[in-house]
N, CA, C and O of each residue as an XYZ file, in Angstrom:
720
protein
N      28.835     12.511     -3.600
C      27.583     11.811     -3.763
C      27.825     10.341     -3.412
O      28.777      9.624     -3.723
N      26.507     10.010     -2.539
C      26.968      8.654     -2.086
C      26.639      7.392     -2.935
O      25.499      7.555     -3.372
N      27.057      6.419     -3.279
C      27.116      4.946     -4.352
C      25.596      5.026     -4.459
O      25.011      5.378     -5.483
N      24.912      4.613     -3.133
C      23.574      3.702     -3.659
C      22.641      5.408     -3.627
O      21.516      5.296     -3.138
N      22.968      6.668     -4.024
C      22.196      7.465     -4.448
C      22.202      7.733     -6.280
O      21.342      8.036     -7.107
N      23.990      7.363     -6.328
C      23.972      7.054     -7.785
C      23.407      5.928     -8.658
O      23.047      6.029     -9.831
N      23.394      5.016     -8.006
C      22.442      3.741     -8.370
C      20.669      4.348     -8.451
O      19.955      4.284     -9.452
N      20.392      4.754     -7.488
C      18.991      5.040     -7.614
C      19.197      6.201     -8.875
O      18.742      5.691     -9.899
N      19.609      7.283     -9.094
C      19.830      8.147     -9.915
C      19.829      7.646    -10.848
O      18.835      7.834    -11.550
N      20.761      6.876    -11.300
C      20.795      6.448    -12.395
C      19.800      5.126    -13.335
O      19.614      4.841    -14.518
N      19.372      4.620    -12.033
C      18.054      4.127    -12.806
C      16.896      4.541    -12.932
O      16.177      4.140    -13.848
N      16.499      5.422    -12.036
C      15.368      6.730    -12.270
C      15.717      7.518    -13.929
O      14.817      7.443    -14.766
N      16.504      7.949    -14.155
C      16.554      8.457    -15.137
C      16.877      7.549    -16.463
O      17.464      8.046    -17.424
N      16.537      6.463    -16.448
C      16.573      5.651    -17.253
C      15.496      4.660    -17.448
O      15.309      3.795    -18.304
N      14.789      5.071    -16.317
C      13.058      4.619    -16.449
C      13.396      3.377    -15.611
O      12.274      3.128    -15.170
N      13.707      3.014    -15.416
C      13.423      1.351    -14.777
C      13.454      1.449    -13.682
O      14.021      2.302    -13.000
N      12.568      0.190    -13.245
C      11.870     -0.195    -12.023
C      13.049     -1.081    -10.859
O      13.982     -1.725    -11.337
N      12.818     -0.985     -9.207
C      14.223     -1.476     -8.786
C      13.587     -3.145     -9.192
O      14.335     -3.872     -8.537
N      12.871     -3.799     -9.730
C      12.331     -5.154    -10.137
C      12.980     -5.317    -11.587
O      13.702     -6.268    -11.885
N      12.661     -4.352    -12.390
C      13.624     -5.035    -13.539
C      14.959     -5.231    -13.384
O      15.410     -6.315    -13.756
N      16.063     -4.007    -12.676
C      17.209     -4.168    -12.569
C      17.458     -5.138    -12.022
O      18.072     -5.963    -12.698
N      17.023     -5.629    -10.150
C      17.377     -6.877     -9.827
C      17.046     -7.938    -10.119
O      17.675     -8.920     -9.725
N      15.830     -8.046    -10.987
C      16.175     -9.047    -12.099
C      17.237     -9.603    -13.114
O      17.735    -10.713    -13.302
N      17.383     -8.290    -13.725
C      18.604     -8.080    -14.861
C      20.140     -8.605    -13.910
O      20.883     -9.535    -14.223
N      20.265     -7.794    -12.858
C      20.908     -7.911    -11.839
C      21.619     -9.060    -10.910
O      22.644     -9.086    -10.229
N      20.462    -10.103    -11.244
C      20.430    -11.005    -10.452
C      20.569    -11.397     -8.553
O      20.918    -12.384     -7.906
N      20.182    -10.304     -8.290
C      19.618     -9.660     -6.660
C      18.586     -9.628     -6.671
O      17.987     -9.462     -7.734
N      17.798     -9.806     -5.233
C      16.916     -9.238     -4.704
C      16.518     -7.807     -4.719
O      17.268     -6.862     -4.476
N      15.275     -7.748     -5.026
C      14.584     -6.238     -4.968
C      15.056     -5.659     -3.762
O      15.767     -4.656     -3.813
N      14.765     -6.135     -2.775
C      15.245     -5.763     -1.039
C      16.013     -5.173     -1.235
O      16.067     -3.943     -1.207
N      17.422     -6.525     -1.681
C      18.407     -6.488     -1.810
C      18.887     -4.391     -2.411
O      19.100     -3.329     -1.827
N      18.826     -4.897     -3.878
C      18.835     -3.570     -4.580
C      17.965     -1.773     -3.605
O      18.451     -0.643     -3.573
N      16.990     -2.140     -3.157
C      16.626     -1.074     -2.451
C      17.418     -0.919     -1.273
O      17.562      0.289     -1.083
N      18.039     -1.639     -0.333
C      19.282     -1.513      0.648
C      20.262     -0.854      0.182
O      20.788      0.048      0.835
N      20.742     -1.272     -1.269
C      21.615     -0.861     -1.711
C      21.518      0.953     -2.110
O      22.318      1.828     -1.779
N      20.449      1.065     -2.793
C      20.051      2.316     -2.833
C      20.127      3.585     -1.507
O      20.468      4.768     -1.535
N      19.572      2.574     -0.260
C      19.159      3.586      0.653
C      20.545      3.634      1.533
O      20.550      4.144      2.654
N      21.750      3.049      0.924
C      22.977      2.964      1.641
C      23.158      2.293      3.122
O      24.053      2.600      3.910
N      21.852      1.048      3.411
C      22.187      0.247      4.328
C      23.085     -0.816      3.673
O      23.884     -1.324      4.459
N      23.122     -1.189      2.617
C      23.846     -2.164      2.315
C      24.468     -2.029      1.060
O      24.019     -1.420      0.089
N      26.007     -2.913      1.185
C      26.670     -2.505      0.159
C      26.988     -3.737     -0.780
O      27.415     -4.801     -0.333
N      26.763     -3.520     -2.008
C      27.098     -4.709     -2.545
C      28.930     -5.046     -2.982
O      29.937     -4.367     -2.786
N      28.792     -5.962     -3.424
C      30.263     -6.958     -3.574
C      30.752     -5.925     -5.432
O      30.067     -5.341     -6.271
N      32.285     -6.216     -5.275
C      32.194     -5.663     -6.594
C      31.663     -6.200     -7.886
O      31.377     -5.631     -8.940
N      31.607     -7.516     -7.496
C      31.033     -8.405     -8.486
C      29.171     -8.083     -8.638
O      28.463     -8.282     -9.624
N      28.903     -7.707     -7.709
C      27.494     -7.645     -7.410
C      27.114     -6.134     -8.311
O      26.392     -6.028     -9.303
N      27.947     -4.951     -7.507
C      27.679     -3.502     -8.667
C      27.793     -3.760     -9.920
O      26.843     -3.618    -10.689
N      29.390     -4.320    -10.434
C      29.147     -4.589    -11.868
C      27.814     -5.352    -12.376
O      27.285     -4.839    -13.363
N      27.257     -6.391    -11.893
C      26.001     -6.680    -12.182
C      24.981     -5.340    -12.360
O      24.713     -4.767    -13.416
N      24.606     -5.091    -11.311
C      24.148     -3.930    -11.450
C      23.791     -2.900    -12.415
O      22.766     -2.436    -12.913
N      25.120     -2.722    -12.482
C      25.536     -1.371    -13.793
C      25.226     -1.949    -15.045
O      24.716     -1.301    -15.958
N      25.561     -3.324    -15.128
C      25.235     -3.902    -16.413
C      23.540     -3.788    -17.109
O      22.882     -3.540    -18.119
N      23.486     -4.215    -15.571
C      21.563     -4.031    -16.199
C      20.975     -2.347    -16.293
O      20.153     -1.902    -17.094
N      21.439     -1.878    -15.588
C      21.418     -0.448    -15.981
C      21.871      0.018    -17.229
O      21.249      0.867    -17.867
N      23.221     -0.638    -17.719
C      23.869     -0.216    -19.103
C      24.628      1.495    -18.403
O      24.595      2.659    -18.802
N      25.281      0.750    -17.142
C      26.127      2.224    -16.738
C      27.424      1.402    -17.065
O      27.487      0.179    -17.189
N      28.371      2.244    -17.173
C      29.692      1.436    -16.174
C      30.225      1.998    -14.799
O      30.341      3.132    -14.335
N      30.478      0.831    -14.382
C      30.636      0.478    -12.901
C      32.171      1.370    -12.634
O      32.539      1.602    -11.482
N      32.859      1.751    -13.653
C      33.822      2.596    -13.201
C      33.511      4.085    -13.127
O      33.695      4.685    -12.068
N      32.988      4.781    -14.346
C      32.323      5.913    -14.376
C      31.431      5.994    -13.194
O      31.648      7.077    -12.650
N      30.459      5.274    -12.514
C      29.561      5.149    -11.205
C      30.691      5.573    -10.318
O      30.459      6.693     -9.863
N      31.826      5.078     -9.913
C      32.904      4.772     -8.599
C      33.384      6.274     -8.606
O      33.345      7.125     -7.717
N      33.920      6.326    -10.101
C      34.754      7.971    -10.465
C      33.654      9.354     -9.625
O      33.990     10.302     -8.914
N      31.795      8.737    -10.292
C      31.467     10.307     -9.444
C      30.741      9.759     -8.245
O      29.615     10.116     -7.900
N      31.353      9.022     -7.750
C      31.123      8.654     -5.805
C      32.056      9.067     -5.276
O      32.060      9.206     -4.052
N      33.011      9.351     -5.965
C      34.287      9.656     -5.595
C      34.238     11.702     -5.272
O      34.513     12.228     -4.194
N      33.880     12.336     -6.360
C      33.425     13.489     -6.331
C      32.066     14.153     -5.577
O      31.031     13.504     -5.427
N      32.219     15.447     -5.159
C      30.772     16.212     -4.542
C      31.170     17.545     -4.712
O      32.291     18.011     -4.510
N      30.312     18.037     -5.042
C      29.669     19.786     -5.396
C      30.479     19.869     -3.680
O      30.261     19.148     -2.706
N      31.337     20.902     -3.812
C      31.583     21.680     -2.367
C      31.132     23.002     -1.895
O      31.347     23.705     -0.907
N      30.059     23.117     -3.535
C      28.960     24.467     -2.669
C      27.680     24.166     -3.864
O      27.738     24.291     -5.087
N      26.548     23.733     -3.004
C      25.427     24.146     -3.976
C      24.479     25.559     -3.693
O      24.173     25.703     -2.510
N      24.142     26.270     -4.332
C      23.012     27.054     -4.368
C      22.011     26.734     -5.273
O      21.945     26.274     -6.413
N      21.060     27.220     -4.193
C      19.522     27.313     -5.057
C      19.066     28.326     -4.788
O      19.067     28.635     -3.596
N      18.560     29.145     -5.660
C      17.625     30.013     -5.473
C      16.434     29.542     -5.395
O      15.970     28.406     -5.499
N      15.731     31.176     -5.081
C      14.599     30.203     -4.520
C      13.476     30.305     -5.804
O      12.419     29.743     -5.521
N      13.511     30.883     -7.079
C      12.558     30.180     -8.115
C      13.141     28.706     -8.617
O      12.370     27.992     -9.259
N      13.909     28.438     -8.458
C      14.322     27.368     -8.397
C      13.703     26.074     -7.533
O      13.599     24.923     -7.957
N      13.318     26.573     -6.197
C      12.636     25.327     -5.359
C      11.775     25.115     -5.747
O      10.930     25.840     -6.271
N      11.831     23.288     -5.437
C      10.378     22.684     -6.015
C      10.075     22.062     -4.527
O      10.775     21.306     -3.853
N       8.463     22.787     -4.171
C       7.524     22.193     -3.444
C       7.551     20.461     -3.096
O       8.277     19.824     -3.859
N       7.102     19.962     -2.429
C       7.018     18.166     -2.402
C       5.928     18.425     -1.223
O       5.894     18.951     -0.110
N       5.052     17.745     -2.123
C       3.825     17.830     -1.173
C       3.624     16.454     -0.809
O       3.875     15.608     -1.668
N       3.185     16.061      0.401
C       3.345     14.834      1.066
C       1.787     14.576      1.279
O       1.044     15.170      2.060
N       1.364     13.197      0.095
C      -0.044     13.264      0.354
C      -0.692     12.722      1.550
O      -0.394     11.732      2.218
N      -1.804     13.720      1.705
C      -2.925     13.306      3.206
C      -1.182     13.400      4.474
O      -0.932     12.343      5.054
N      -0.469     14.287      4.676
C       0.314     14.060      5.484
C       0.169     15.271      5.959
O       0.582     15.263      7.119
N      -0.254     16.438      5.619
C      -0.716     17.655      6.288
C       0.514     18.684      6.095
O       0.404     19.792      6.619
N       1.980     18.286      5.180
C       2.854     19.289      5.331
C       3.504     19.429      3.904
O       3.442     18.447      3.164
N       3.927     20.214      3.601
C       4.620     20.273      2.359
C       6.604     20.647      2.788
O       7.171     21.193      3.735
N       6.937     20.183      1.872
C       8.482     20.530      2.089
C       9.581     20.987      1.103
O       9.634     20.496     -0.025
N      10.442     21.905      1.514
C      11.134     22.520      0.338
C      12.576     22.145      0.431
O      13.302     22.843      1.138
N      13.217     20.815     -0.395
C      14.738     20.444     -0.198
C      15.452     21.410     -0.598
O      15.038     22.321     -1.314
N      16.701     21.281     -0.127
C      17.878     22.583     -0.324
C      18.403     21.991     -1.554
O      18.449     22.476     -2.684
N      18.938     20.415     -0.957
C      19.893     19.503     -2.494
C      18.994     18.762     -2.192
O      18.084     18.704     -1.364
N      19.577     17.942     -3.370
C      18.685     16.520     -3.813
C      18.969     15.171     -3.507
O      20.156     14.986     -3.778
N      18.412     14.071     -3.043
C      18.764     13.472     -2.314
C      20.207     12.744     -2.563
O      20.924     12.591     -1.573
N      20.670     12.288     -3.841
C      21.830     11.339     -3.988
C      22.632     12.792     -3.452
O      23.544     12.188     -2.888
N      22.892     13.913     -3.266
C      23.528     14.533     -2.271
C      23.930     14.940     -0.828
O      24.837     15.622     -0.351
N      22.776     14.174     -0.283
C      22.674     14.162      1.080
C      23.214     13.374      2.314
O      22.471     13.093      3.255
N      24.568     13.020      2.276
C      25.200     11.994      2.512
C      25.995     12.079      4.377
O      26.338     11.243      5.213
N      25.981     13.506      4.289
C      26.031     13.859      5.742
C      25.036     14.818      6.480
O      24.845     14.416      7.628
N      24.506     15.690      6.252
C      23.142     16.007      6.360
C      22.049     16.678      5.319
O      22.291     16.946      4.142
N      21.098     16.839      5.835
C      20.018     17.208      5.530
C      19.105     17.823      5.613
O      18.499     17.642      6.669
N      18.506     18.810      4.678
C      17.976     20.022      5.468
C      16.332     20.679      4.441
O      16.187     20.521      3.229
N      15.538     21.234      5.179
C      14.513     21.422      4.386
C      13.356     22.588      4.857
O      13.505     22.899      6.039
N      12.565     23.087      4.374
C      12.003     24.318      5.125
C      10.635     23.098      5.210
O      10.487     22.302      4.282
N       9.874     23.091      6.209
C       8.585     22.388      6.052
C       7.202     23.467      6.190
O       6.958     24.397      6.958
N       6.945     23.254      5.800
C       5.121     23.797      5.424
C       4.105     23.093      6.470
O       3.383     22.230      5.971
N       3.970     23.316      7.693
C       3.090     22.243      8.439
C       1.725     23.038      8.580
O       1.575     24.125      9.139
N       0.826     22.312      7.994
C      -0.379     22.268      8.085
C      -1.317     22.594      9.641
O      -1.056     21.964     10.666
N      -2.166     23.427      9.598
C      -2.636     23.581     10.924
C      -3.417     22.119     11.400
O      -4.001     21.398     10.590
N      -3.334     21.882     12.584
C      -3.708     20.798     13.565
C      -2.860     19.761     12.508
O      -3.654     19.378     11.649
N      -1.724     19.279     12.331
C      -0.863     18.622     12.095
C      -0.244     17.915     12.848
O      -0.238     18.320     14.011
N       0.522     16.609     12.569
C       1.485     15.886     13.588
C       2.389     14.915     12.466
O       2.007     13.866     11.948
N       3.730     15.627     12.265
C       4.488     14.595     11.805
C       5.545     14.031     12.691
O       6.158     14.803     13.429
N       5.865     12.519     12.688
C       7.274     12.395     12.915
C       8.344     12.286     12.721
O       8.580     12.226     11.515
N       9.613     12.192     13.650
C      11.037     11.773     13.336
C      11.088     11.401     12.191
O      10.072     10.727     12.018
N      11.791     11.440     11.092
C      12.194     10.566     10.039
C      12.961      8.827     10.488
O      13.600      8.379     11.439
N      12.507      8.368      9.362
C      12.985      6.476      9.682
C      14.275      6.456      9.526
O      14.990      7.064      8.729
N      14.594      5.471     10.609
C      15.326      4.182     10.028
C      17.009      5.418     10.848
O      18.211      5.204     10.694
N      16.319      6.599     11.649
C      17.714      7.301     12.232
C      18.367      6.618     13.803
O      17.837      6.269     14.858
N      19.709      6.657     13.316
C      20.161      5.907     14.616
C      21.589      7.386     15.024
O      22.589      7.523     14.320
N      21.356      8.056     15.961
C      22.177      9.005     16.971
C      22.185      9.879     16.343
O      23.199     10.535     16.582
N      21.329     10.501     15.288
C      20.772     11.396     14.272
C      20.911     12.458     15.131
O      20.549     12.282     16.294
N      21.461     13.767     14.733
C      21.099     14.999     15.312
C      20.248     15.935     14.237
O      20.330     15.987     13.010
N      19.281     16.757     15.301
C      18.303     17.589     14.285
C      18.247     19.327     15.290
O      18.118     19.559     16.492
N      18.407     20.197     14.129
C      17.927     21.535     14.347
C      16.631     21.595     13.979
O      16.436     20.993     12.923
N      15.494     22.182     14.535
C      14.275     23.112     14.495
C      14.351     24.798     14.550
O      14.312     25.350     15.649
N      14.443     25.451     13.524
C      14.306     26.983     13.821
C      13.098     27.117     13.383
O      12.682     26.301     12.560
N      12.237     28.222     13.858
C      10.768     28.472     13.850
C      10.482     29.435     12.762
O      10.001     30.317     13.474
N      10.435     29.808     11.841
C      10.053     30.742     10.900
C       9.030     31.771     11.250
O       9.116     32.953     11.584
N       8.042     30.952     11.069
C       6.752     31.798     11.293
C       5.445     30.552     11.873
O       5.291     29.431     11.387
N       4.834     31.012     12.737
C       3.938     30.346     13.517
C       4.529     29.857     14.763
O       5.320     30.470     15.480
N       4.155     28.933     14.901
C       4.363     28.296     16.475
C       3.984     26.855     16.451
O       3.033     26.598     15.713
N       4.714     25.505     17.328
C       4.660     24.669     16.960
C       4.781     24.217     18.224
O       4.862     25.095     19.084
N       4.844     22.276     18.839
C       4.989     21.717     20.153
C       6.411     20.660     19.311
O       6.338     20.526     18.089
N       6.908     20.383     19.630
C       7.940     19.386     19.514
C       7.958     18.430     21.316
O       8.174     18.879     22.442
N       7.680     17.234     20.912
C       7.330     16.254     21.581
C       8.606     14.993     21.004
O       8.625     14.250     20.023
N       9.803     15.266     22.414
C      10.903     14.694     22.070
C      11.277     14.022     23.685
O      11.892     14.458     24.658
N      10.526     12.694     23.365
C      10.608     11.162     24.383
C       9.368     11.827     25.274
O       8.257     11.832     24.745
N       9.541     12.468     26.797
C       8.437     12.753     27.456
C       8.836     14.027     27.558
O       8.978     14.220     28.765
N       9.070     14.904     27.030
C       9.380     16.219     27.129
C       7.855     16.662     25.778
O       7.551     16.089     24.732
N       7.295     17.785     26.410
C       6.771     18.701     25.332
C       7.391     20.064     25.465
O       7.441     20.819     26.437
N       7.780     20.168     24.426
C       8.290     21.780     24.347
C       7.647     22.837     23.519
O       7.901     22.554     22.348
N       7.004     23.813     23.572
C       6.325     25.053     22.567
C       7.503     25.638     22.211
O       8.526     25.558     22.891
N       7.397     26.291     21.055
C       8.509     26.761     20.441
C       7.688     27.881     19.224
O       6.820     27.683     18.374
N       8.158     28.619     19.486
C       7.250     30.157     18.594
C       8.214     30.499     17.833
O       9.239     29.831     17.701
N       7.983     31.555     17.270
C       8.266     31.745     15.973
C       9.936     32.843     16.293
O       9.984     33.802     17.063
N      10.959     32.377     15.554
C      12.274     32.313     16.326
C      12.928     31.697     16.916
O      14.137     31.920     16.982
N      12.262     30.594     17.616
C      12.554     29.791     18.721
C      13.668     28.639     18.004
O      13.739     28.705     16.777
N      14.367     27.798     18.561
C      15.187     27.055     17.642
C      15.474     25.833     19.120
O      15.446     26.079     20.326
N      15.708     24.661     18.474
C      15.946     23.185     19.240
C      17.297     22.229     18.154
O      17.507     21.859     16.998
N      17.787     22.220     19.269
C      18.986     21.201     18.646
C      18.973     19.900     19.577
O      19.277     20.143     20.745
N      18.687     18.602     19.292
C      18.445     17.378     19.970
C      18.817     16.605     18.843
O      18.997     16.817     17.643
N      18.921     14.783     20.304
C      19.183     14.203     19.181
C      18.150     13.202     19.047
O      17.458     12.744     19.956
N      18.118     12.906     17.803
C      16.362     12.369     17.305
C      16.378     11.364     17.830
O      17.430     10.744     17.984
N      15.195     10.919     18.255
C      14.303      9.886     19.450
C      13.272      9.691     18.525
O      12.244     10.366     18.486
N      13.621      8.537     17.602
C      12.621      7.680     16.473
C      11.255      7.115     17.538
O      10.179      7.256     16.956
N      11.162      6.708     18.506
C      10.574      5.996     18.864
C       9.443      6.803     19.559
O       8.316      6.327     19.698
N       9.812      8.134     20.022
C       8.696      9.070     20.157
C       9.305     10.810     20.076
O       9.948     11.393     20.949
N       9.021     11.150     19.234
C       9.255     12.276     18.525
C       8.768     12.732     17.306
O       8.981     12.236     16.200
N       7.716     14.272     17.735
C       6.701     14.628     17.078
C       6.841     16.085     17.181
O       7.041     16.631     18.266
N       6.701     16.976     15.643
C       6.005     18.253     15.653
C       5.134     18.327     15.400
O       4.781     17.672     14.419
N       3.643     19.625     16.464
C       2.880     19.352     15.980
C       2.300     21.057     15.792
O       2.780     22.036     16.362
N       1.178     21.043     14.853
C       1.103     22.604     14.564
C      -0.203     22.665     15.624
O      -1.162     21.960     15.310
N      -0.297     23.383     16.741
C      -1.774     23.296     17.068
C      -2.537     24.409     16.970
O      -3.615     24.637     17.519
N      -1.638     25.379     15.920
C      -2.597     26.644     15.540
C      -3.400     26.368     14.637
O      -3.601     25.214     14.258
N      -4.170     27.748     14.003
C      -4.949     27.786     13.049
C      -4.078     28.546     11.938
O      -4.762     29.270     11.216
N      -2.953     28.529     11.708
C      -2.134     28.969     10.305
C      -0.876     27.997      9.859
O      -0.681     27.051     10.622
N      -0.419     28.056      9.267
C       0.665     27.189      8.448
C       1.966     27.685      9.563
O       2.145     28.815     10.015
N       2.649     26.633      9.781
C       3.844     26.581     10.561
C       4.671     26.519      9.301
O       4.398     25.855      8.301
N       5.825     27.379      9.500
C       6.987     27.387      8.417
C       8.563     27.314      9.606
O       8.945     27.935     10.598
N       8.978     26.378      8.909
C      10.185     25.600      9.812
C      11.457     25.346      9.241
O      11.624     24.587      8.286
N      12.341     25.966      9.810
C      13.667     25.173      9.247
C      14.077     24.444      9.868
O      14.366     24.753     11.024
N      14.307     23.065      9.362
C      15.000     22.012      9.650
C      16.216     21.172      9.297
O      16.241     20.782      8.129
N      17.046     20.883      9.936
C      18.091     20.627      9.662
C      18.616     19.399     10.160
O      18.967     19.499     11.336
N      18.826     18.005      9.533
C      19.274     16.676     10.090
C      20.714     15.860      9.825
O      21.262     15.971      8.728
N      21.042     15.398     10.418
C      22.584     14.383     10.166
C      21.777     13.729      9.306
O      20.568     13.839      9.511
N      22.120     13.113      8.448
C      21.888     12.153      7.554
C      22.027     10.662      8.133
O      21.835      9.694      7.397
């Protein structure tokens, strides 16, 4: 599990806001949300801050960054739905995010006449598409490609124009699979 997923973890479950901690903290909110999303790393002097305002310790934090589950299962009464509002798709994570440190993977629910894109902020990101059920266009730079149900795409993600889109009249069900 990666540092700034245990940071977010651990202040989620302790109720606080990333504004009180980097207050408490003495960082920037930014700051602290970089830290979270693992663009940026703080100083050791800076985590111990951190942890303090959290009321973690900063060694116990290091000890399980240090550790990772080398097999998770989920069944599937176990999955929880994440419905993405006014976004037209729903999605089902495998793990949870402070686990997701080299990739990432999820079944999506796409809504008929739908269009989502690329996920943010990916730089030489690789992504699988396998088709479940329905049929879909994947629109990756000036390429459109149809892709039916079976069909599968391995590319590497093009943030700047890259789109699935459902243009049937039933729910597209998708497995997807990303580098982190």
């Amino acid at each position: 599990m990666n540092l700034g997923a245990l940071i977010r973890k651990n202040r989620k479950e302790r109720k606080l806001t990333l504004k009180t901690v980097a207050e408490k903290a003495g960082v920037s909110e930014g700051f602290l949300s970089q830290v979270e999303n693992s663009v940026s790393s703080p100083s050791v002097d800076t985590l111990v801050s951190i942890c303090a305002a959290m009321g973690v310790s900063a060694g116990d934090l290091l000890n399980q960054a240090g550790t990772h589950e080398t097999l998770m299962v989920i069944h599937k009464e176990e999955w929880d739905d994440i419905e993405i509002p006014k976004a037209g798709f729903v999605t089902r994570r495998f793990i949870p995010p402070e686990s997701r440190s080299i990739i990432d993977s999820a079944v999506i629910f796409l809504n008929p006449e739908t269009s989502i894109p690329v996920r943010k902020n990916i730089k030489n990101g690789q992504e699988v598409l396998c088709v479940l059920r329905g049929s879909l266009e994947l629109l990756h730079g000036d390429q459109t490609i149809p892709l039916s149900e079976g069909d599968a795409a391995h590319f590497y993600a093009n943030p700047a124009k890259q789109y699935i889109t459902n243009n049937g009249k039933e729910v597209t069900v998708v497995l997807w699979v990303g580098t982190a």
